[in-house]
Backbone bond lengths (Angstrom), bond angles and torsions (degrees), N, CA, C in turn:
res aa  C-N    CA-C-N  psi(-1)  N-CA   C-N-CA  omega(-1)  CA-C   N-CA-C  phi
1 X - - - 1.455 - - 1.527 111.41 -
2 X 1.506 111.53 -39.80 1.614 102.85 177.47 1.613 117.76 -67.23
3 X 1.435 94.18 -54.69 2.199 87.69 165.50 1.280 101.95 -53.03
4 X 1.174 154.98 -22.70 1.526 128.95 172.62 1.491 122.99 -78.06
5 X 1.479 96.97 -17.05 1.813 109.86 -161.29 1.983 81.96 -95.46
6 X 1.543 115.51 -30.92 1.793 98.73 -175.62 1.955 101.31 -81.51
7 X 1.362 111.03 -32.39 1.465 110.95 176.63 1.347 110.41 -39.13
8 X 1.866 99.00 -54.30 1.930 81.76 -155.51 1.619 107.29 -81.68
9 X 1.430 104.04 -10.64 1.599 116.62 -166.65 2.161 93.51 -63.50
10 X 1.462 98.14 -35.80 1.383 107.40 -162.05 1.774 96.23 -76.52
11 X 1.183 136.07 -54.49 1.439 143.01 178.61 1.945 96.79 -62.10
12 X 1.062 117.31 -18.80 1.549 107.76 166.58 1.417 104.72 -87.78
13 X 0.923 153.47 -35.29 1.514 152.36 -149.69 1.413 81.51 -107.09
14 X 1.481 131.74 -60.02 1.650 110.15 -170.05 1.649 114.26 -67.26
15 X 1.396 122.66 -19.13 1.674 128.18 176.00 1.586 88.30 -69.17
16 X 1.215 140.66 -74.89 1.182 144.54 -176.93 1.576 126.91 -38.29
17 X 1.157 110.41 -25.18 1.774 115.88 175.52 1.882 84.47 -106.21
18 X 0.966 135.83 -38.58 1.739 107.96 173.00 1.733 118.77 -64.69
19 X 1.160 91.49 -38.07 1.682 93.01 178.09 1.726 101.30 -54.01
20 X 1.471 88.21 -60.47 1.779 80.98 -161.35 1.765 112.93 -60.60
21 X 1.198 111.50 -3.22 1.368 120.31 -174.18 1.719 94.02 -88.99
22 X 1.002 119.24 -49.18 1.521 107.23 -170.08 1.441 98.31 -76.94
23 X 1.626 128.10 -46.57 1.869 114.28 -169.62 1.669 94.57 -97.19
24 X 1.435 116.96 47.46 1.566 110.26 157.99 1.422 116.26 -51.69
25 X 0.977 140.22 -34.47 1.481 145.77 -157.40 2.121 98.63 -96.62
26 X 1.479 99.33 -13.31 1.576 104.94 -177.04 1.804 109.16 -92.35
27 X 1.431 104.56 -36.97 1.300 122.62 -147.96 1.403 107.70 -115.36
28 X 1.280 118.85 -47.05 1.411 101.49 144.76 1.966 152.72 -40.96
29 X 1.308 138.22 127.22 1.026 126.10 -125.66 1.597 79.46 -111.92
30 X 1.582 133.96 -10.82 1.979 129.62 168.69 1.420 80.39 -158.90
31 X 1.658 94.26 169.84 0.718 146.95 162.40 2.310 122.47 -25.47
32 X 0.968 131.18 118.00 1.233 95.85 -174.74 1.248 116.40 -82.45
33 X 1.175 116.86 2.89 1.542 126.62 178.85 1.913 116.75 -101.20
34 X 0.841 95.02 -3.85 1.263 122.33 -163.91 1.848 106.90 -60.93
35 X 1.186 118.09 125.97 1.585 103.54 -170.15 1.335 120.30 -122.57
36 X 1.252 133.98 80.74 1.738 118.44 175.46 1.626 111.22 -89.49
37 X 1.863 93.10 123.64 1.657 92.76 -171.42 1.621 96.32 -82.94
38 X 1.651 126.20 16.41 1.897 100.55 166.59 1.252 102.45 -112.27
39 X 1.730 119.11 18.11 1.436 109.68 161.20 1.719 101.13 -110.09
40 X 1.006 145.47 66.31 0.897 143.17 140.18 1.516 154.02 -37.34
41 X 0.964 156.27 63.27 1.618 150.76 -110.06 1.620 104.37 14.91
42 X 1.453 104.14 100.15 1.325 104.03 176.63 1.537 101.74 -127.22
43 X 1.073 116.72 176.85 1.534 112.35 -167.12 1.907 111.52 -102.07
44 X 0.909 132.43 172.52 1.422 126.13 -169.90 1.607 94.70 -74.31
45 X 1.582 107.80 145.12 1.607 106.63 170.15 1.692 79.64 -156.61
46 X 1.602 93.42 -150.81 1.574 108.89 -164.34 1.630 104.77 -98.27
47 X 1.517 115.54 -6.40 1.688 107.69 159.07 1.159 116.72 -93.77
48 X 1.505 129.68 -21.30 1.270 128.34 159.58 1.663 107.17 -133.19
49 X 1.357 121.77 130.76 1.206 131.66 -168.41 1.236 122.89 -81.46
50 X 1.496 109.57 -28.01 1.389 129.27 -165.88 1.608 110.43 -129.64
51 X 1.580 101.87 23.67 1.542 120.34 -177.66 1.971 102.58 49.54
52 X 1.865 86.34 172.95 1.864 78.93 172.61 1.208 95.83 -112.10
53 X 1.914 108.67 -174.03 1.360 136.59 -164.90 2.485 93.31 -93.30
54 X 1.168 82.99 165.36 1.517 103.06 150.44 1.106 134.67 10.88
55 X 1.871 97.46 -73.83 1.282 116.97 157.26 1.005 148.62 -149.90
56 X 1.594 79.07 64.12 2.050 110.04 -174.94 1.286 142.00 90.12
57 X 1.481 99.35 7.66 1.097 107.26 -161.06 2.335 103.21 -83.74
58 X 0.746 110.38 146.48 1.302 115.95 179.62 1.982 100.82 -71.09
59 X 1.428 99.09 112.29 1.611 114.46 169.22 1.721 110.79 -54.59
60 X 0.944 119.56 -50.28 1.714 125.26 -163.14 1.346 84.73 -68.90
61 X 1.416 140.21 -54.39 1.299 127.35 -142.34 1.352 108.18 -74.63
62 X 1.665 105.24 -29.84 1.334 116.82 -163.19 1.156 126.46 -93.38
63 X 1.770 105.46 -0.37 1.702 129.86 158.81 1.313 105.78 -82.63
64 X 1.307 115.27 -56.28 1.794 109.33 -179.45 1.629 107.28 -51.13
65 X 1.382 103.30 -32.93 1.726 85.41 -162.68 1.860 103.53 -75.21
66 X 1.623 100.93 -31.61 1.365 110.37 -177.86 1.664 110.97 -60.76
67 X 1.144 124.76 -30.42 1.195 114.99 177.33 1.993 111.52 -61.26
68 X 0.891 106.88 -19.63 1.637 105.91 179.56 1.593 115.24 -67.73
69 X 1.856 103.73 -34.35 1.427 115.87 168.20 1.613 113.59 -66.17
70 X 1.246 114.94 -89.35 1.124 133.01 161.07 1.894 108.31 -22.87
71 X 0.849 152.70 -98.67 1.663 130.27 161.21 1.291 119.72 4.55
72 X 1.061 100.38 -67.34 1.987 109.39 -152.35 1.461 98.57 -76.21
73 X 1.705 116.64 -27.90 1.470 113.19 -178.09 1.463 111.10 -86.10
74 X 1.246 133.50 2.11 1.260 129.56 -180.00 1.332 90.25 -120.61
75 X 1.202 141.81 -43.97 1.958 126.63 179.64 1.908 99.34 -41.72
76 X 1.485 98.39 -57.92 1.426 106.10 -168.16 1.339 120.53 -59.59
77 X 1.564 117.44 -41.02 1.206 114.25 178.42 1.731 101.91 -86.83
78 X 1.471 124.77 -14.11 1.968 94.89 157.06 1.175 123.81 -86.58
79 X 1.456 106.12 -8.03 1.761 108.64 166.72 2.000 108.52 -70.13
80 X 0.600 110.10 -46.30 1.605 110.82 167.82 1.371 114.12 -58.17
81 X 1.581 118.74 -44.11 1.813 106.27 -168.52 1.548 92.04 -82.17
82 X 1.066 113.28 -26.47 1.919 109.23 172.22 0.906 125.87 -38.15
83 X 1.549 109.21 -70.64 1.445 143.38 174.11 1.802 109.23 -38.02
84 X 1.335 109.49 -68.37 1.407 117.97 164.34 1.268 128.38 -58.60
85 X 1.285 121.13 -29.06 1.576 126.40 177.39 1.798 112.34 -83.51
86 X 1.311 115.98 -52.90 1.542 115.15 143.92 1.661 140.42 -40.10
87 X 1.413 111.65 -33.71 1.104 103.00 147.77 1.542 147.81 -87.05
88 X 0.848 96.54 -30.69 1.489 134.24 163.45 1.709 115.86 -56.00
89 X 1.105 132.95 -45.02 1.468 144.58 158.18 1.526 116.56 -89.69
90 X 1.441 133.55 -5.40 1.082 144.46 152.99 1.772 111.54 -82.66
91 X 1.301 121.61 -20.61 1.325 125.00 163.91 1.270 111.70 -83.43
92 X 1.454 118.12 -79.53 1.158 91.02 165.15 1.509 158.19 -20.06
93 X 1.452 114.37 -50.05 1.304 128.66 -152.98 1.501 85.33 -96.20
94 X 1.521 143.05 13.34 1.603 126.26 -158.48 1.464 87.04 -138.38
95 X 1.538 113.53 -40.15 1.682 104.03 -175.05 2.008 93.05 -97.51
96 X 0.904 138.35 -2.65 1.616 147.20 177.46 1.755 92.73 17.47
97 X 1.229 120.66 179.90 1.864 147.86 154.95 1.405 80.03 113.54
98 X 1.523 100.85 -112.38 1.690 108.63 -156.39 1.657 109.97 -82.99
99 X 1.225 123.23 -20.41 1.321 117.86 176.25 1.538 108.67 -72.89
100 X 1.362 105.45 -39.31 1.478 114.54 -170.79 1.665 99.82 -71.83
101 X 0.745 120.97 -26.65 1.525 131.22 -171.71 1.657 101.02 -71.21
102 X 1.585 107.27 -61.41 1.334 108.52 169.55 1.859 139.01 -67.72
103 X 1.503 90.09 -20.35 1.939 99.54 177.72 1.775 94.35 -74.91
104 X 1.049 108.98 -30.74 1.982 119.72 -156.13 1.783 83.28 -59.04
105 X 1.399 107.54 -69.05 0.948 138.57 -158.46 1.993 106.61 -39.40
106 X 1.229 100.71 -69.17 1.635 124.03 148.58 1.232 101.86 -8.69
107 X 1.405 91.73 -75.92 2.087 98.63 -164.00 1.437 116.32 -68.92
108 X 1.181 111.87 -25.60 1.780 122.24 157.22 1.053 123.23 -61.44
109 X 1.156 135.83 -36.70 2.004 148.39 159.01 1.898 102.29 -63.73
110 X 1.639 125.81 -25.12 1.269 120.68 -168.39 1.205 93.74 -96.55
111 X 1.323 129.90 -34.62 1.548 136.72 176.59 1.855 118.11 -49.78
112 X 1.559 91.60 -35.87 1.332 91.56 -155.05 1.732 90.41 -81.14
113 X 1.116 125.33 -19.92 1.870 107.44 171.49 1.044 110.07 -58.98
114 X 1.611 127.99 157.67 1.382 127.93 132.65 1.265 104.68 -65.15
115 X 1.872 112.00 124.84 1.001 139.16 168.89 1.851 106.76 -46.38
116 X 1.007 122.75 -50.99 1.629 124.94 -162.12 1.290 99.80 -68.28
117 X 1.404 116.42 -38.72 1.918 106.72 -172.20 1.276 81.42 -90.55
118 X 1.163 155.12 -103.46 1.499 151.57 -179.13 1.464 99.68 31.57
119 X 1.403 113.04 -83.84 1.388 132.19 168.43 1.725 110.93 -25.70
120 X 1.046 92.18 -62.36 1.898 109.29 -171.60 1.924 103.17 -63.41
121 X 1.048 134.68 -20.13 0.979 121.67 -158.20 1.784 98.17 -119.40
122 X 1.600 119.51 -9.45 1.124 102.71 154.88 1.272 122.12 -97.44
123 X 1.640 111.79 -7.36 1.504 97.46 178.05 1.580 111.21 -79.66
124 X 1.388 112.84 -23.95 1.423 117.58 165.57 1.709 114.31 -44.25
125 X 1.075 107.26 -47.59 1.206 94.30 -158.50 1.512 103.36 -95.74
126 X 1.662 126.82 -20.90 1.541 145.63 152.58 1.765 103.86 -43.68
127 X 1.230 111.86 -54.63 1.376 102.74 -174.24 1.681 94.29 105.57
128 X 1.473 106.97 121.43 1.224 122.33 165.94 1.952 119.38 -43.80
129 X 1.535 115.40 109.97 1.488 115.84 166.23 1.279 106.59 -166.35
130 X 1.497 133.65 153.42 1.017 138.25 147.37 1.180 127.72 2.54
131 X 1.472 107.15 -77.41 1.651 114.87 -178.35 1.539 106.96 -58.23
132 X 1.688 123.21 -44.26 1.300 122.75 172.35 1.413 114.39 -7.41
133 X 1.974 79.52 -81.42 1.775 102.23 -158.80 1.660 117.96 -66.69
134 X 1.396 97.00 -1.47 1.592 103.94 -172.18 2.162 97.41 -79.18
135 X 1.560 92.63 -63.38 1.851 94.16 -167.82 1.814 96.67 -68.33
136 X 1.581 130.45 -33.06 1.265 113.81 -178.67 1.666 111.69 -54.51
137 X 1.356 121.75 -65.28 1.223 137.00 162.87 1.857 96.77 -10.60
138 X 1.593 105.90 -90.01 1.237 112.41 -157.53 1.999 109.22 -73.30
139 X 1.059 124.56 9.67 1.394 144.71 151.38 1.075 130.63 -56.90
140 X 1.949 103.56 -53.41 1.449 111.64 174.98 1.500 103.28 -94.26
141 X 1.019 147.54 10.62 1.300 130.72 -158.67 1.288 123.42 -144.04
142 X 1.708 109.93 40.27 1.585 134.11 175.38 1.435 123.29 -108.20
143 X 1.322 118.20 1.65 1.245 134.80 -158.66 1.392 114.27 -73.08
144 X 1.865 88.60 -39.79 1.878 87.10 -169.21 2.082 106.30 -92.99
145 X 1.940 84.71 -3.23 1.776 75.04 -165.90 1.643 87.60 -82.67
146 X 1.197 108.58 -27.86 1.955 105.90 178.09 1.398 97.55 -58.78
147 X 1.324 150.47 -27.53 1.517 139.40 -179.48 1.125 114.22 -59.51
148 X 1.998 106.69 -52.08 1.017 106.52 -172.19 1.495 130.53 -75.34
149 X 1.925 110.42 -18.21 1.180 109.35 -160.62 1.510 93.46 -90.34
150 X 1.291 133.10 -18.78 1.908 137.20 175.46 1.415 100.82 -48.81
151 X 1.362 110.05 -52.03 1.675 122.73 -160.21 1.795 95.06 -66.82
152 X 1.298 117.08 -48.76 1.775 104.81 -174.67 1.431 91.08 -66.89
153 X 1.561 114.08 -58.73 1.825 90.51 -160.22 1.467 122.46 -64.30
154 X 1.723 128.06 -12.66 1.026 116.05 152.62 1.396 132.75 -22.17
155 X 1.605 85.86 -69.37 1.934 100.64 176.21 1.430 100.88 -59.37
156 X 1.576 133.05 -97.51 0.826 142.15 137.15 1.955 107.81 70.00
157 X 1.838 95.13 -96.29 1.132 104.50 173.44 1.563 125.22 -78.81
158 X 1.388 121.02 17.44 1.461 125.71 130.08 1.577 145.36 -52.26
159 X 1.758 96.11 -17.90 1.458 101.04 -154.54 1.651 100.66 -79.86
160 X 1.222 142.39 167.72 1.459 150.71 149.57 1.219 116.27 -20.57
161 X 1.268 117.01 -63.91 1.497 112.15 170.92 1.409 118.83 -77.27
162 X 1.282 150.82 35.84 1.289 151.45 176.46 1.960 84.95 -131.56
163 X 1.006 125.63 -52.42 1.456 124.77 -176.63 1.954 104.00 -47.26
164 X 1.558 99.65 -47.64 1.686 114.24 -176.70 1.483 93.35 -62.25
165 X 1.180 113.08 -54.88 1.783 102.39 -158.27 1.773 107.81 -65.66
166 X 1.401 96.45 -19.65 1.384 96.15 -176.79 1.918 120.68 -79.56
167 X 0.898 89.56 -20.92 1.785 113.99 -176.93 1.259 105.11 -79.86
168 X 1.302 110.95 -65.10 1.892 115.92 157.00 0.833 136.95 -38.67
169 X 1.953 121.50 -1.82 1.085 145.23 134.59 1.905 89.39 96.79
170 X 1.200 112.20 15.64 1.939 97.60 164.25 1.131 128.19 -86.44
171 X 1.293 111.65 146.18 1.163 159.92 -155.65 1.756 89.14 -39.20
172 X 1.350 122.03 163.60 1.460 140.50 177.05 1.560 104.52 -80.14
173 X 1.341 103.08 -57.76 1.511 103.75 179.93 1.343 123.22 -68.65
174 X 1.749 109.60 -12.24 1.477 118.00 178.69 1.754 103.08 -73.33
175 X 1.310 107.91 -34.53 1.573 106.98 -161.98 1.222 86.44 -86.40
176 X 1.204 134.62 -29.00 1.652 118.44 -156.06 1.855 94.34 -68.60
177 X 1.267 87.61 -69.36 1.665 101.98 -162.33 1.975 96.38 -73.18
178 X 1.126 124.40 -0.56 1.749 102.96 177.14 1.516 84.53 -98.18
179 X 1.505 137.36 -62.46 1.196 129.68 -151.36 1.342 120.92 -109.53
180 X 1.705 125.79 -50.79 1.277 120.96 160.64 1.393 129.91 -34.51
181 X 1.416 113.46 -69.18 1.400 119.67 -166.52 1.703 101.54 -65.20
182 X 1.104 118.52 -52.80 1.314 107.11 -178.72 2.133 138.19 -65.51
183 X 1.454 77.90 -10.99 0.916 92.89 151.15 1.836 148.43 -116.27
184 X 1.318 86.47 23.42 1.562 102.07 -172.76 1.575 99.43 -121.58
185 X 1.464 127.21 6.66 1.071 135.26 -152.98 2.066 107.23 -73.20
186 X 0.983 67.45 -53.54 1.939 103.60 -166.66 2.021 104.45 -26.21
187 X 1.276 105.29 -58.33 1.469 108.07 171.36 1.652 124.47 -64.68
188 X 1.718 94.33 -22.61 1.697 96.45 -173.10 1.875 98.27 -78.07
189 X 1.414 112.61 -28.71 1.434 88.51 177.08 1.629 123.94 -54.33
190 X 1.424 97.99 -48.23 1.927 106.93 177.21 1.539 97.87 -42.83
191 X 0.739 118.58 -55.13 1.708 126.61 178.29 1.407 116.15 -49.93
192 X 1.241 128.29 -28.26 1.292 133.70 -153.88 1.514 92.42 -107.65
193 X 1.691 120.61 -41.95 1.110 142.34 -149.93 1.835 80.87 -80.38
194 X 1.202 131.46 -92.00 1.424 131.33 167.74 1.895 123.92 -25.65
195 X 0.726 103.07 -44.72 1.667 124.36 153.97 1.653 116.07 -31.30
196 X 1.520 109.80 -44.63 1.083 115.19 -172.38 1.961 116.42 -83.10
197 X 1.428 96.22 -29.34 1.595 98.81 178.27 1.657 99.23 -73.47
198 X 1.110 115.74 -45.54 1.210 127.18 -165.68 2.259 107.62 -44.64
199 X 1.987 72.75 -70.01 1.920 77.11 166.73 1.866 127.57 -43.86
200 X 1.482 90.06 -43.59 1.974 91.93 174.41 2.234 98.50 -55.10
201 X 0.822 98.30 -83.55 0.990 121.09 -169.10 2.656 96.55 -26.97
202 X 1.045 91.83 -53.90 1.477 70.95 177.79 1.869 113.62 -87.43
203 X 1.340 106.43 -14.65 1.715 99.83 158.25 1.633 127.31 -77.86
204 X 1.557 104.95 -18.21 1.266 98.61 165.53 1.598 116.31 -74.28
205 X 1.188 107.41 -36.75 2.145 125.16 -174.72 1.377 76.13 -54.51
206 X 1.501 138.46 -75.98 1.211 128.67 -146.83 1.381 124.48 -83.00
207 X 1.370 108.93 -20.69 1.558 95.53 141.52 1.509 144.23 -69.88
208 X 1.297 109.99 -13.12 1.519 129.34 -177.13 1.293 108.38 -74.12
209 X 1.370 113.40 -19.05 1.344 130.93 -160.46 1.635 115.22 -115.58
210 X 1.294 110.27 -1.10 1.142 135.74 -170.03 1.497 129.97 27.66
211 X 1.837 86.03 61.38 1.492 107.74 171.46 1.678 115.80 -125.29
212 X 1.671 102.03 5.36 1.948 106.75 172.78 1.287 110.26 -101.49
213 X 1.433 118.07 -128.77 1.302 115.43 -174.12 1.764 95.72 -59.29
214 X 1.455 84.38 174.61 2.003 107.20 -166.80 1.438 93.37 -125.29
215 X 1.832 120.31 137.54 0.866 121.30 166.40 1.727 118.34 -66.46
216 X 1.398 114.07 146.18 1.616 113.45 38.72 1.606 94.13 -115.43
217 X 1.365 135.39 13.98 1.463 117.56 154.49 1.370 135.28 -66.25
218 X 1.261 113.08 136.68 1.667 118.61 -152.21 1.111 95.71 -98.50
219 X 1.536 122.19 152.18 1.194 149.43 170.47 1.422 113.14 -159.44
220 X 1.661 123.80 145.49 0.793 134.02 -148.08 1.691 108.08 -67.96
221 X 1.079 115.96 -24.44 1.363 125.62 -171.58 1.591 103.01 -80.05
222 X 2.181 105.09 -47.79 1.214 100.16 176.66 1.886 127.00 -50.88
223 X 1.339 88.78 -53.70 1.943 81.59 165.82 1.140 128.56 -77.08
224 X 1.548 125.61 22.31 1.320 116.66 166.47 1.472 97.99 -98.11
225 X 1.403 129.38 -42.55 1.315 132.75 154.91 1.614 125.84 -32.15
226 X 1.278 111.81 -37.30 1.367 123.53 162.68 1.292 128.92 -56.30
227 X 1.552 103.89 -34.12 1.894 97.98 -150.03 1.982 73.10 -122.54
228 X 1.284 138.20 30.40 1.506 139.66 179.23 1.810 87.77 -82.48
229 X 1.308 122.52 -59.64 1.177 136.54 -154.60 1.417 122.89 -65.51
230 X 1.688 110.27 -18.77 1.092 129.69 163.30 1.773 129.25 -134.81
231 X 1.349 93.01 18.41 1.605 113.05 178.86 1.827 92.07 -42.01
232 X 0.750 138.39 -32.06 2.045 131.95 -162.08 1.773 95.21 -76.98
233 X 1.137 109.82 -42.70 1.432 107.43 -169.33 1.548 121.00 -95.94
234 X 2.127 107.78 -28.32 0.958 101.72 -178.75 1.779 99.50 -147.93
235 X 1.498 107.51 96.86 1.079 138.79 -152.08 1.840 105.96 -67.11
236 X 1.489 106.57 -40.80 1.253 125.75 -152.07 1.787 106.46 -73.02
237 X 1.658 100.31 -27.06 1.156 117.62 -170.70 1.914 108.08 -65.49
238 X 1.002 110.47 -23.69 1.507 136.61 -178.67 1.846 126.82 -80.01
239 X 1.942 84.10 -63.58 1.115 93.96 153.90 1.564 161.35 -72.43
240 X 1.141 92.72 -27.26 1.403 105.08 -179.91 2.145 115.66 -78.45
241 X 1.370 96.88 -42.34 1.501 101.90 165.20 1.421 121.41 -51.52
242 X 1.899 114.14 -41.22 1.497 138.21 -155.00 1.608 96.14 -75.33
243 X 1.440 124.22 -40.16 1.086 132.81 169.55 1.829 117.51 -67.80
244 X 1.019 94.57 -36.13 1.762 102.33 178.24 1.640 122.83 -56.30
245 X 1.380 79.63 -42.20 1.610 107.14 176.41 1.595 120.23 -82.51
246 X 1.410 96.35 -36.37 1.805 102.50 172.28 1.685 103.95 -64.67
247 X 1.259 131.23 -58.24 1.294 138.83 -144.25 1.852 100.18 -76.28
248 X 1.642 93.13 -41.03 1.759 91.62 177.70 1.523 129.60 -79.84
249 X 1.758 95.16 -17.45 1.570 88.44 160.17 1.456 111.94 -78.97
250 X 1.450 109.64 -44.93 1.348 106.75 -164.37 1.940 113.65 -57.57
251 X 1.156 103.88 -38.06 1.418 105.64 150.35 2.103 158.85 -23.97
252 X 1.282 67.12 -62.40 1.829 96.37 161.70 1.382 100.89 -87.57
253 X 1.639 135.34 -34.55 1.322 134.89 169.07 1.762 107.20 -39.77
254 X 1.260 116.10 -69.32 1.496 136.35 -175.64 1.719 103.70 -61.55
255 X 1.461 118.50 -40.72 1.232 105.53 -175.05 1.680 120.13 -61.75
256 X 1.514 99.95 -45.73 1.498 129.02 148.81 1.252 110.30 -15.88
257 X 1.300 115.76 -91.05 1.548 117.20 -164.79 1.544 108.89 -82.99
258 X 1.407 121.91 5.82 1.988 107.89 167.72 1.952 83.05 -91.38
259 X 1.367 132.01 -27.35 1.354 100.72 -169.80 1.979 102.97 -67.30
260 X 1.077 96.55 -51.08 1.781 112.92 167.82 1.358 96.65 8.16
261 X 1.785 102.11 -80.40 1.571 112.80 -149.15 1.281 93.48 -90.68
């Protein structure tokens, strides 16, 4: 009953950061760019909830709007490591011996980086942007769904009807994409589903670090990077994002593992 009572709590908090991500411009209370120099590091109250930045800018507004960044760059970049990791372990795992021997092999040399500097050292040298952190993200991060999708089509292309389609003389790409992939699918969502906290979590690092989005567009990482410099005096600037970010990974974490079981 309690994993059911954190599930739905978690699919409410993730409906709730998409909403506010799509009616940012509804639900927000200014502008995120928006500047009053006599609100200046002010503390959270009932005109600003989440106090402002530096130089005035309203904190709450500039999380709601950031969630539209932060979202869309981690959907997109696990829709890409998907995309590549599904095909990619559906090739493998269907033509297997020496190719399979050699793609495996691949993904064992991609394994052995840490993914986060991996990440960090092409956007360095890519140049900090949006689009960057979206294909780097989903670049490095197909490896384990290619594990998983080899292992179904192993089995997979054993079954009766993969033997028929093969005799019937169709095509490679017919079996891959009519019968393999669609049927090897099922685990890559759990994967995809966990995938997604994961992606926030290294676009926020890399904005914090000021190698993701570029000011003055906000992202969740960018204002945690912001309010680092004066976290002693103005606490909220830190906190309130740090929580935003905890609850939505931890979220998609739980959604993840109830699809699991």
């Amino acid at each position: 009953m309690k994993r059911d009572t954190f599930f739905y709590l978690s699919v409410a908090f993730i409906a709730l950061v998409l909403i506010s991500a799509i009616f940012a411009s509804y639900i927000a209370p200014y502008s995120p760019y928006e500047i009053d120099p006599n609100a200046i590091l002010k503390p959270p109250s009932w005109h600003h909830l989440f106090g402002t930045d530096r130089i005035g800018r309203d904190v709450f507004s500039r999380v709601i709007y950031a969630s539209r960044i932060s979202i869309s760059v981690s959907l997109i970049a696990v829709g890409i490591s998907t995309t590549v990791g599904v095909v990619y372990g559906a090739i493998s795992g269907y033509l297997g011996g020496w190719v399979d021997t050699i793609m495996m092999r691949f993904v064992d040399i991609m394994l052995t980086f840490p993914v986060f500097f991996l990440i960090l050292t092409v956007v360095v040298v890519l140049g900090p942007s949006i689009f960057n952190v979206m294909i780097v993200i989903g670049l490095t991060g197909w490896m384990g769904i290619a594990r998983i999708v080899r292992a179904e089509a192993l089995k997979i292309k054993e079954f009766g009807y993969i033997k028929a389609a093969m005799l019937l003389k169709k095509s490679t790409f017919y079996i891959l994409f009519k019968h393999i992939i669609p049927n090897a699918i099922s685990p890559v969502i759990v994967y995809a589903t966990l995938g997604i906290g994961s992606a926030i979590l290294a676009e926020s690092g890399l904005s914090f670090l000021g190698l993701g989005v570029q000011p003055p567009t906000a992202s969740w990482g960018s204002i945690l990077s912001e309010g680092k410099d004066v976290i002693q005096v103005a606490w909220w600037m830190t906190l309130f994002p740090g929580i935003v970010i905890f609850l939505t990974v931890i979220s998609f974490t739980i959604i993840g593992e109830k699809f699991k079981h």
